[in-house]
C-alpha positions in Angstrom: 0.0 0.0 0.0 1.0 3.7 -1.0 0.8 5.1 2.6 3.0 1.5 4.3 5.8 2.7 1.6 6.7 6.0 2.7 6.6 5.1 6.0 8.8 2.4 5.6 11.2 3.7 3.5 11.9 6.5 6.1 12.7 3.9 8.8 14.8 1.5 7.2 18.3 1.5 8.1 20.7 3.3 6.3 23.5 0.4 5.9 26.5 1.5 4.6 27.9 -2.7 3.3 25.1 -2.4 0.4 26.0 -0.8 -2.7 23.6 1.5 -4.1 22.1 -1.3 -6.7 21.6 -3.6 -3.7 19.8 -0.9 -1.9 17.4 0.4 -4.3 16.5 -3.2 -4.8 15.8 -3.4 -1.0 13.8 -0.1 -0.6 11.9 -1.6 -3.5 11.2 -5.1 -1.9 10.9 -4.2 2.0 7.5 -1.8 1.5 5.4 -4.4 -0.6 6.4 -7.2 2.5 5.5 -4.4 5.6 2.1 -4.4 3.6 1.2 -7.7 3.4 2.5 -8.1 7.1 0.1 -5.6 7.7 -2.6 -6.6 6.0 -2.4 -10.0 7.7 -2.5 -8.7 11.4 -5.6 -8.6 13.3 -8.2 -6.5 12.5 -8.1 -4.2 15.3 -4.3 -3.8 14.2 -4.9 -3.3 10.9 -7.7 -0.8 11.6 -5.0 1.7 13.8 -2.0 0.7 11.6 -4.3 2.0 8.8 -6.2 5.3 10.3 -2.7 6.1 11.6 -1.1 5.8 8.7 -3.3 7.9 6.7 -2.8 10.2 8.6 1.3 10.2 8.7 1.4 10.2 5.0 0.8 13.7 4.4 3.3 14.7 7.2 6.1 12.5 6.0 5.6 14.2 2.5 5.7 17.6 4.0 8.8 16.6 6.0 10.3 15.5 2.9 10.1 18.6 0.5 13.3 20.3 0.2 15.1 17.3 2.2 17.6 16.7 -0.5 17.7 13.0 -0.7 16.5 9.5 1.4 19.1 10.1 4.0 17.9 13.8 5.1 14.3 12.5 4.3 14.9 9.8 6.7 16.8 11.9 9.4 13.7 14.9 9.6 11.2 11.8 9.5 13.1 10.1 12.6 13.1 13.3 14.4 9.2 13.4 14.0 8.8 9.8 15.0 10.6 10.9 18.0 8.0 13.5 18.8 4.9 11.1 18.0 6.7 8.3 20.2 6.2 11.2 23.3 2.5 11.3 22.5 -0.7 9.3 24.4 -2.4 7.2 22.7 -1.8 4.5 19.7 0.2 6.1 17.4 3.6 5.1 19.2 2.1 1.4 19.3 1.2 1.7 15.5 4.9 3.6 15.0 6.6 0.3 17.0 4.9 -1.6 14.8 6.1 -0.4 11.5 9.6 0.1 13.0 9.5 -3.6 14.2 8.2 -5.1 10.9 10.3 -2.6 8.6 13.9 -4.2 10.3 12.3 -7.7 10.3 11.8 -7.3 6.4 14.7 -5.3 5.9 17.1 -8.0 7.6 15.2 -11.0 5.7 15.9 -9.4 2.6 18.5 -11.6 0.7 21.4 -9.0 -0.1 21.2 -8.0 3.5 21.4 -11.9 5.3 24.6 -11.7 2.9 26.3 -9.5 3.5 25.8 -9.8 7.6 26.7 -13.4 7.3 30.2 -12.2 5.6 30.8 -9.4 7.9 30.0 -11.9 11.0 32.7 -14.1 9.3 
């Protein structure tokens, strides 16, 4: 879903072993998995992971104008995670969640296993 991606893209990890091809191919894969994740959760889950994102969307593409790239994107999206995460209420359960699943997906993804399996070694 449109408003899972640009959440997700602004939490995953910036990780400095992939090459630019690698990453590209892992912001492209990670979003479409955080969905489905998602989309498979409980409906009560689903029902705040959705309201709350609809309501994030507009914010993180706000946040982004003028940002200059994913990195600063990322960086001015953290900071307003940050300031959600202080708030009552769902939204920092529903912002755990995405953060949660994003790394999950993000650490599953193929390129990634390998290249922490040859940095462990």
């Amino acid at each position: 879903m449109l408003l899972d991606g640009a959440i997700v893209v602004t939490m995953m990890p910036a990780w400095p072993l992939l090459d630019q091809e690698e990453m590209r191919a892992v912001v492209v894969a990670v979003p479409p998995r955080v969905s489905r994740a998602i989309a498979n959760a409980p409906f009560h889950i689903r029902l705040a992971a959705r309201s709350i994102s609809i309501l994030l969307r507009p914010c993180i593409f706000l946040i982004s104008v003028g940002a200059g790239g994913r990195l600063a994107t990322a960086l001015r999206a953290d900071k307003f995670y940050t300031f959600l995460q202080r708030l009552p209420g769902p939204i920092r359960s529903v912002l755990r969640l995405y953060r949660s699943i994003t790394l999950l997906a993000f650490y599953e993804q193929t390129n990634v296993a390998a290249k922490l399996l040859a940095a462990r070694n």
